[in-house]
C-alpha atoms as an extended CHARMM CRD file, in Angstrom:
* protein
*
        89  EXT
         1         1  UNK       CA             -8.1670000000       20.6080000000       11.7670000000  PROA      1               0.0000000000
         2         2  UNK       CA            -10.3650000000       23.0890000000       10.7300000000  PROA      2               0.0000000000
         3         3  UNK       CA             -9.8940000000       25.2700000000        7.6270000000  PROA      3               0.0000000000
         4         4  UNK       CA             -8.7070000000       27.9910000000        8.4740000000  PROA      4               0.0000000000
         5         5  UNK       CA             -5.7590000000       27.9880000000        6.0070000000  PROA      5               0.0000000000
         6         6  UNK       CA             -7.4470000000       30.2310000000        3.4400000000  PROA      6               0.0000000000
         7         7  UNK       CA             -9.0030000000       32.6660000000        6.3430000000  PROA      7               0.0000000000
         8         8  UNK       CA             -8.1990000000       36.2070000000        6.5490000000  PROA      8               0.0000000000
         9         9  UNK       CA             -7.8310000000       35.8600000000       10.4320000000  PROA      9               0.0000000000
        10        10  UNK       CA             -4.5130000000       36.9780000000       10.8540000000  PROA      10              0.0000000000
        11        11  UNK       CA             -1.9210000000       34.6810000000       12.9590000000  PROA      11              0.0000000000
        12        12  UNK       CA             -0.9650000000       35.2630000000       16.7340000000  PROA      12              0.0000000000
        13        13  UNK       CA              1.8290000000       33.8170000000       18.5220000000  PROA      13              0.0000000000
        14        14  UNK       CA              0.4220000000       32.2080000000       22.1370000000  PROA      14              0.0000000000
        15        15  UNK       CA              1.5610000000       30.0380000000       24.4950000000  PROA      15              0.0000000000
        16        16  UNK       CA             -0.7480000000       27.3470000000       25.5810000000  PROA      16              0.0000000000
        17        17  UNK       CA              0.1510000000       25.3610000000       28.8060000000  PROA      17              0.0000000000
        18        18  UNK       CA             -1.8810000000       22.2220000000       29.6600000000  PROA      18              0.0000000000
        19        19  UNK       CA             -1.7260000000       19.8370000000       32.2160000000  PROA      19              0.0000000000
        20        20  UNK       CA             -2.6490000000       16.6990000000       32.2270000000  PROA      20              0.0000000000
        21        21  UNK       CA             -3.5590000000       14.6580000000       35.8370000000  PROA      21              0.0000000000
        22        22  UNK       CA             -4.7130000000       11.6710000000       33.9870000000  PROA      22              0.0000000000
        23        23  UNK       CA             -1.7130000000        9.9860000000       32.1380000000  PROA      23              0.0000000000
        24        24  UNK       CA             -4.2270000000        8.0280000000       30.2770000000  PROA      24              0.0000000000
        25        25  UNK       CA             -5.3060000000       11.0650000000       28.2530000000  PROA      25              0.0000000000
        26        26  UNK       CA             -1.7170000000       11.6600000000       26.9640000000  PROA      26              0.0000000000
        27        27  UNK       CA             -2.3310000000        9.8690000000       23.8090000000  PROA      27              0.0000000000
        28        28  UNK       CA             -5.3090000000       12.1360000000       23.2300000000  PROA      28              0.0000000000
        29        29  UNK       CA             -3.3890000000       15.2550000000       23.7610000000  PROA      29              0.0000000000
        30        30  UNK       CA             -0.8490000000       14.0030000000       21.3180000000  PROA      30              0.0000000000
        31        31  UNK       CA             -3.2450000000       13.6830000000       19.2360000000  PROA      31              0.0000000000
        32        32  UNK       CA             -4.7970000000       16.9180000000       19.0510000000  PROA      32              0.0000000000
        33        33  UNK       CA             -0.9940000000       18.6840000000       18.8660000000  PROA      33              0.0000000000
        34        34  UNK       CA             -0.1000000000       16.5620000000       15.8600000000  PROA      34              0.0000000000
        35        35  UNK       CA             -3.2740000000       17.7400000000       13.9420000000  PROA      35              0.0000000000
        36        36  UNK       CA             -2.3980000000       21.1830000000       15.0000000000  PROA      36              0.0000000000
        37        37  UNK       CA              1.5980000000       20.7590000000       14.2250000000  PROA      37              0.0000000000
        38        38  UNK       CA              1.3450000000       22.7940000000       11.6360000000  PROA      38              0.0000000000
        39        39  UNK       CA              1.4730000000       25.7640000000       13.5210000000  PROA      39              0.0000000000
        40        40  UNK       CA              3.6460000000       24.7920000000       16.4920000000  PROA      40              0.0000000000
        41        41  UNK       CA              6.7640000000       26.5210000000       16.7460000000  PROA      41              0.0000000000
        42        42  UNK       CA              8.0400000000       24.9110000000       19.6080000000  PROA      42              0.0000000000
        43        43  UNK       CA              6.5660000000       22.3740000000       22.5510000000  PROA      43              0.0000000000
        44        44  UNK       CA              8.2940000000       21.5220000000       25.8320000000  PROA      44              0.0000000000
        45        45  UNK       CA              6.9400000000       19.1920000000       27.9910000000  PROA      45              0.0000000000
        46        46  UNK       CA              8.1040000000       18.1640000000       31.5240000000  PROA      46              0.0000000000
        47        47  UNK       CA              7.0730000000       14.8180000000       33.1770000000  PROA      47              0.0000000000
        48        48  UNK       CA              6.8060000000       15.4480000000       37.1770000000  PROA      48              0.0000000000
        49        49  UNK       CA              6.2540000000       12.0860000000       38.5520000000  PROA      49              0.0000000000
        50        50  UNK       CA              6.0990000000       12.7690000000       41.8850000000  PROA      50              0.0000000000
        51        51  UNK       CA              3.1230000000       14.3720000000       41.3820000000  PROA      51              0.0000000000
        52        52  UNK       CA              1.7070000000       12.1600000000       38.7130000000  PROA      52              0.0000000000
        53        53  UNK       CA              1.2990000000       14.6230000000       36.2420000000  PROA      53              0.0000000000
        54        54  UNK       CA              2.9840000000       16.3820000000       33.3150000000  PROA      54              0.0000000000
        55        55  UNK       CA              3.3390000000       19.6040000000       32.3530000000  PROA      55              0.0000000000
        56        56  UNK       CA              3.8790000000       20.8600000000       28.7250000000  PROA      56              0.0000000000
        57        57  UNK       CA              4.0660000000       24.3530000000       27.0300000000  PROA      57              0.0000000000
        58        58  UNK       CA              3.6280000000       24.5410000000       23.4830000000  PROA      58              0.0000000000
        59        59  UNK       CA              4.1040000000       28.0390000000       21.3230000000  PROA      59              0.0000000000
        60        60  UNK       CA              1.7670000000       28.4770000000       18.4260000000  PROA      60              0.0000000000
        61        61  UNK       CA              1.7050000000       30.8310000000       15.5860000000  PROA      61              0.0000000000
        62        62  UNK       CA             -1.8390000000       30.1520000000       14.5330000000  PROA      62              0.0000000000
        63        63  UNK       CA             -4.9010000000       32.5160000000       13.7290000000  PROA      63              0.0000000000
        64        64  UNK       CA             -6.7210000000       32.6740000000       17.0270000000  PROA      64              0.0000000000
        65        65  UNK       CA             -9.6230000000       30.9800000000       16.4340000000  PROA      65              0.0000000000
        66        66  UNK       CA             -7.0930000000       27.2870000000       15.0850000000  PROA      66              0.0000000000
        67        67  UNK       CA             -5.9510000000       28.4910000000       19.1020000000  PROA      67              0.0000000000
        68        68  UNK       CA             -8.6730000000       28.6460000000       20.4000000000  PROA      68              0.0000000000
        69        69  UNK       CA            -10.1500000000       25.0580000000       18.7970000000  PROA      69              0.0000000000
        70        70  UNK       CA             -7.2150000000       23.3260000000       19.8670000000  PROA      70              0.0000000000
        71        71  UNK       CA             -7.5580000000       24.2820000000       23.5880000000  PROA      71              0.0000000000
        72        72  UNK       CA            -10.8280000000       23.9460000000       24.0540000000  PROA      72              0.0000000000
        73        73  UNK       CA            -10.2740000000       20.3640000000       22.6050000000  PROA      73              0.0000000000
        74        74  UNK       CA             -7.5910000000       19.6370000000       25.0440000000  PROA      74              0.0000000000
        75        75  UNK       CA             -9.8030000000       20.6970000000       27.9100000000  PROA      75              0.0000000000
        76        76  UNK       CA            -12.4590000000       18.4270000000       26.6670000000  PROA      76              0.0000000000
        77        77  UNK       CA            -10.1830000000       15.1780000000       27.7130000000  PROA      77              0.0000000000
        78        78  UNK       CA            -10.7230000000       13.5650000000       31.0120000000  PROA      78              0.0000000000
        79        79  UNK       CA             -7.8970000000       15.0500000000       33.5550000000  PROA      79              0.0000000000
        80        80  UNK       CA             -6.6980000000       17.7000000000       30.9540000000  PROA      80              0.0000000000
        81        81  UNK       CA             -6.5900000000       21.5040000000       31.5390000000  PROA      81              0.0000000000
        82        82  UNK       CA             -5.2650000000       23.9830000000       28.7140000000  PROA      82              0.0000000000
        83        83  UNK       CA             -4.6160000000       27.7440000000       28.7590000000  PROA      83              0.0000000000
        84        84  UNK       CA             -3.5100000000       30.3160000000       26.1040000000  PROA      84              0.0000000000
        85        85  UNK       CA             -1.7590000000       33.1770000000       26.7420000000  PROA      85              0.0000000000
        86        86  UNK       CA             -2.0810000000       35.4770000000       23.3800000000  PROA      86              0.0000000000
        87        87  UNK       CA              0.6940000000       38.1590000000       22.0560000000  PROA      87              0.0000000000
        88        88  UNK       CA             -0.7600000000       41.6420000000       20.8410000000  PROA      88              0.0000000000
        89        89  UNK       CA              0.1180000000       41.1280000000       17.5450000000  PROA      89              0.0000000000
């Protein structure tokens, strides 16, 4: 992750939503949250199988440019698009 710890960017809540159409990228996107964890407040994440796909929502309290790094990394993966939605504050 980078070091952004000892920034002055000050935090943001989002909501990033990502879905992934290849189930083979999972691990990879489970990868990237758990290096971001420290910042997740909360992650929900809904399997649809009749489509072949899952769905997850994660909330974040992060400065915006941690956000930013972690979505753009999780739209890098084959069959995996991600989305933040930031708060005002």
């Amino acid at each position: 992750m980078e070091n952004v710890q000892n920034s002055s960017e000050q935090c943001r809540i989002a909501s990033l939503s990502v879905i992934v159409e290849d189930l083979s990228s999972a691990p990879g996107v489970n990868a990237f949250l758990s290096e971001y964890g420290a910042y997740i407040v909360g992650r929900m994440g809904i399997p649809y199988r009749e489509k072949g796909v899952s769905v997850l929502s994660v909330v974040l309290d992060a400065p915006p440019s941690a956000i930013n790094a972690l979505c753009g990394k999780l739209g890098k993966l084959h069959g995996v698009t991600a989305k933040a939605l930031f708060s005002r504050f």
